[in-house]
C-alpha positions in Angstrom: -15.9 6.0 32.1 -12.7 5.8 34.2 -10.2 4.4 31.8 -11.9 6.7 28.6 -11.2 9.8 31.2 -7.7 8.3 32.1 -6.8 8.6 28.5 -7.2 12.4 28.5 -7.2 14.1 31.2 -4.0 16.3 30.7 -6.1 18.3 27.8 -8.5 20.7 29.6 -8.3 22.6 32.7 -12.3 23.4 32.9 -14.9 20.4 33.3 -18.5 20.7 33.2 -19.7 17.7 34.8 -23.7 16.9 34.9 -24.0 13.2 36.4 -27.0 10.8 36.3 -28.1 7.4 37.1 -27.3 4.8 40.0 -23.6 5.2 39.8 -23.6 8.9 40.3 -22.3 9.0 43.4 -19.5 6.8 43.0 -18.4 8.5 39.3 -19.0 12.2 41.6 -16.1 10.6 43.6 -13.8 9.5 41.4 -13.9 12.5 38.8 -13.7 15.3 42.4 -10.3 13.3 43.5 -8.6 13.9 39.8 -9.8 17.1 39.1 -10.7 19.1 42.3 -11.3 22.9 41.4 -10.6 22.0 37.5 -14.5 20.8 38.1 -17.9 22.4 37.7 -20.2 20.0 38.7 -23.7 20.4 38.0 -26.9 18.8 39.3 -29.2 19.1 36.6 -31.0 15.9 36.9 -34.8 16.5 36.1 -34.6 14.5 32.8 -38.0 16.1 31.5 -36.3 19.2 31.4 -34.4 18.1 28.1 -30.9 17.2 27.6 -30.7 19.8 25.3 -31.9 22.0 27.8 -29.4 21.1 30.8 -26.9 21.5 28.3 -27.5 25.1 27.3 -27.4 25.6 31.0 -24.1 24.1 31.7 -22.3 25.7 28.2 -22.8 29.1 30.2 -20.3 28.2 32.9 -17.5 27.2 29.7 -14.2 28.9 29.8 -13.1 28.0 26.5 -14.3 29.3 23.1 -14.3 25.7 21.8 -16.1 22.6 23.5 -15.1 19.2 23.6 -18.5 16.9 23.9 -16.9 13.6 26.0 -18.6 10.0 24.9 -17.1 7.9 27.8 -17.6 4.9 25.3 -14.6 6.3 23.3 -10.9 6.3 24.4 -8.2 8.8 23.6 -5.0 6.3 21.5 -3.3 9.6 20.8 -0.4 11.6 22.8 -1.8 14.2 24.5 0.2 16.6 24.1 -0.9 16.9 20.9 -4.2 18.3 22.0 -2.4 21.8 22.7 -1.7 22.0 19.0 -5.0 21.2 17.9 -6.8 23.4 19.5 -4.1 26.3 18.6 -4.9 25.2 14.7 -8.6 25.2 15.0 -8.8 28.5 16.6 -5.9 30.1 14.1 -8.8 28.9 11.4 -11.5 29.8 13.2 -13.0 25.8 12.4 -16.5 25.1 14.0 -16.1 21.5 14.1 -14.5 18.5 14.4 -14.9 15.1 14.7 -12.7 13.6 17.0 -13.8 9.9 17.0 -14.8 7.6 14.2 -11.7 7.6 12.5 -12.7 4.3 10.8 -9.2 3.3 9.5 -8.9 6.8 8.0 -12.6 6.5 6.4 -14.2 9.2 7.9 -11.7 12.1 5.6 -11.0 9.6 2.6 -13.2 11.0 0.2 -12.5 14.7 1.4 -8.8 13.6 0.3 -9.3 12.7 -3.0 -11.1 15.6 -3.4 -9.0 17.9 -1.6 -7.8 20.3 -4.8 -11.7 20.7 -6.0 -13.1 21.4 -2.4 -9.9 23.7 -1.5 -8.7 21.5 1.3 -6.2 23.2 3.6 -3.4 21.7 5.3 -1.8 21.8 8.5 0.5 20.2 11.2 -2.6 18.9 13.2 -5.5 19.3 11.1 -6.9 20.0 8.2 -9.9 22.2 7.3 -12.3 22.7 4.0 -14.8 25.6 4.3 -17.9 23.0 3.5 -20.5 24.5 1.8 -23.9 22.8 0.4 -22.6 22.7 -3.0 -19.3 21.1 -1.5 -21.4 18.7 0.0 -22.9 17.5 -2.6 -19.8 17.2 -4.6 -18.7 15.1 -1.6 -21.6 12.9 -1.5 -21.3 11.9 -5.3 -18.2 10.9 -4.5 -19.6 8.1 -1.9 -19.3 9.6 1.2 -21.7 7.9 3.1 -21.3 9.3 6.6 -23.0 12.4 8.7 -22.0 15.7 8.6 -21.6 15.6 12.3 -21.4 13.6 14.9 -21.8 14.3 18.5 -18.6 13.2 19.0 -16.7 16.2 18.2 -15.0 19.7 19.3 -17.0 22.5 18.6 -16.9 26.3 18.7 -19.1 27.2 21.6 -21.5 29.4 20.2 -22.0 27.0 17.2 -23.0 24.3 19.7 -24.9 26.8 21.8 -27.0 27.8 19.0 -27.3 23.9 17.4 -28.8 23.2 21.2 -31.3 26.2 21.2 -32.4 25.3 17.6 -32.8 21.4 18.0 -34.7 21.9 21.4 -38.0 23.6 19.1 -38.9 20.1 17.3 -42.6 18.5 17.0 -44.4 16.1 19.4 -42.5 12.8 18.9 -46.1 11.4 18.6 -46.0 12.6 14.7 -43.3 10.7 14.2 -43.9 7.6 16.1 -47.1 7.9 13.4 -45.1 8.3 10.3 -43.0 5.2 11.6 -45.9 3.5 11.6 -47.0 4.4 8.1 -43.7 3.4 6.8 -43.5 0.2 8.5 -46.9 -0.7 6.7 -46.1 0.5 2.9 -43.0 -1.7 3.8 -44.3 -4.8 5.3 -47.7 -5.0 3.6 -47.9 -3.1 0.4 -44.0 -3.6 -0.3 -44.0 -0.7 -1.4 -41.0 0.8 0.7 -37.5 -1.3 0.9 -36.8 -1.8 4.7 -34.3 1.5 4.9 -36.5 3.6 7.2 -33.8 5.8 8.4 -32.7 7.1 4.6 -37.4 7.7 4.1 -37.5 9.6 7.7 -34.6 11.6 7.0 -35.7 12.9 3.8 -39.5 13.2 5.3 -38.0 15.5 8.2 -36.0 17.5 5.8 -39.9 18.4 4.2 -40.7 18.9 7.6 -37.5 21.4 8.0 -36.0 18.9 10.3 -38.4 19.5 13.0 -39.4 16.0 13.8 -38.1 15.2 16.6 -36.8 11.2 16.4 -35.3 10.5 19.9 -36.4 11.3 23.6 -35.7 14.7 24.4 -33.9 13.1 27.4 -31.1 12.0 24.7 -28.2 14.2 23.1 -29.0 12.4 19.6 -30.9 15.2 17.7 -27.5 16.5 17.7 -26.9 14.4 15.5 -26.4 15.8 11.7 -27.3 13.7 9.1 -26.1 13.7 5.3 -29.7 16.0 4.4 -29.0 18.2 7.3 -27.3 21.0 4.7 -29.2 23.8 6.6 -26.3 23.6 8.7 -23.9 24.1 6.2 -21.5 26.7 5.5 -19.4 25.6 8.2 -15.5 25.2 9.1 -15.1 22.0 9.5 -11.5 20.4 10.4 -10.2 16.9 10.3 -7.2 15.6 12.7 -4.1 14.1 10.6 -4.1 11.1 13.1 -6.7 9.2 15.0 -7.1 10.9 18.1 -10.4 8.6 19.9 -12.1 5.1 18.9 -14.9 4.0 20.4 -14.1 0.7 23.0 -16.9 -2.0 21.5 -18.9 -0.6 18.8 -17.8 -1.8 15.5 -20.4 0.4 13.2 -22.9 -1.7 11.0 -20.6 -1.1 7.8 -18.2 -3.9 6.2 -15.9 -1.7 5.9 -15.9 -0.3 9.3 -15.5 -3.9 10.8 -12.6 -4.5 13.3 -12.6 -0.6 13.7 -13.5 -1.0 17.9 -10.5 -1.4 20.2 -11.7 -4.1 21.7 -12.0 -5.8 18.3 -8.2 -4.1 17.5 -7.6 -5.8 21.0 -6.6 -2.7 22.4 -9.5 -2.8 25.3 -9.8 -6.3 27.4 -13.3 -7.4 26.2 -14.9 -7.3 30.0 
């Protein structure tokens, strides 16, 4: 958590700060003495509550129109300075998202650049943005994009995130689909009549569903998470940074191609 908030901490003047877990105190410590007032710190820490819950609580207090979701797994690599004209472009183009992480060796906006004239691709200094629609986005997935539409680890507009967080909150008891879990595992195991790529079946179950199942604790950020069927979030703004800005410190993906994509596989991060 220290060096990935070393890397940035020249970008933002206004920290929301909600802390849990047996090193509280000490990371309380360490984040007060480099950023003093520039800190709101927060102490929501009834877990039953929700994450997403805490979070629509501590978005209230945010000074910005855009929010930048820290993952203190992933390091900033980039200059930043840079940040400043970033953020000027994304508000200049009124983007609701971007992903800031997961750059992939370029991966994560390959297929969105060979497709840049048909999807109407815009270009600037910092970014770049496509106004991605659901018929975009299947266009885009033809072409082999096999990623999510979002990923948690990204800026967004505020009220886009505020309304993503009251929205994802209202899912189904997770009993339903620890049960449909267990239904697949058994036409998979015993009739063989699944293949063993559950997460591809539950996400197009949920979609029948209207993406109301919920698949992870409601103490966890992941229903944040957009998958490739999650196209009732589309239209959206979404922007693309013309450098790598973050990579995450020891997680290499489970993708060939994405292998060696970590820092500490890069040896950029002392494996520790």
């Amino acid at each position: 958590m220290k060096d990935s908030f070393n890397s940035f901490n020249t970008i933002s003047d206004d920290w929301l700060i909600n802390i849990r877990g047996k090193l509280r105190d000490e990371a309380i410590v360490f984040l007060k003495e480099n950023l003093g007032d520039e800190m709101t710190l927060f102490e929501l820490l009834d877990d039953s509550r929700g994450w997403l819950v805490n979070a629509l609580d501590m978005i209230d207090k945010a000074k910005y129109d855009y929010l930048f979701i820290w993952i203190e797994d992933h390091m900033n690599i980039a200059p930043q300075e840079i940040y400043k004209g970033i953020m000027r472009e994304m508000k200049e183009n009124d983007v609701d998202y971007m992903m800031y992480s997961w750059w992939m060796f370029g991966k994560s906006r390959e297929v969105f650049d060979k497709l840049e004239t048909e999807i109407g691709m815009e270009k600037f200094k910092y970014i770049d943005t496509v106004d991605l629609t659901a018929k975009k986005w299947k266009q885009i997935r033809r072409a082999g994009y096999p990623y999510f539409i979002m990923s948690l680890c990204g800026i967004f507009k505020k009220e886009l995130f505020k309304k993503m967080l009251k929205n994802e909150r209202k899912k189904l008891p997770i009993f339903l689909t620890k049960f449909i879990f267990k239904a697949m595992g058994f036409l998979t195991y015993h009739l063989h009549v699944l293949g063993r790529e559950h997460k591809r079946y539950f996400r197009v179950i949920n979609k029948f569903f209207l993406h109301k199942l919920r698949k992870f604790p409601k103490e966890t950020p992941f229903e944040l998470e957009m998958p490739e069927t999650r196209t009732d979030m589309l239209p959206l703004k979404m922007a693309f940074p013309n450098q790598e800005l973050f990579a995450c410190i020891d997680d290499d993906l489970n993708a060939p191609e994405t292998q060696g994509s970590s820092l500490i596989s890069r040896g950029l991060y002392p494996s520790k």
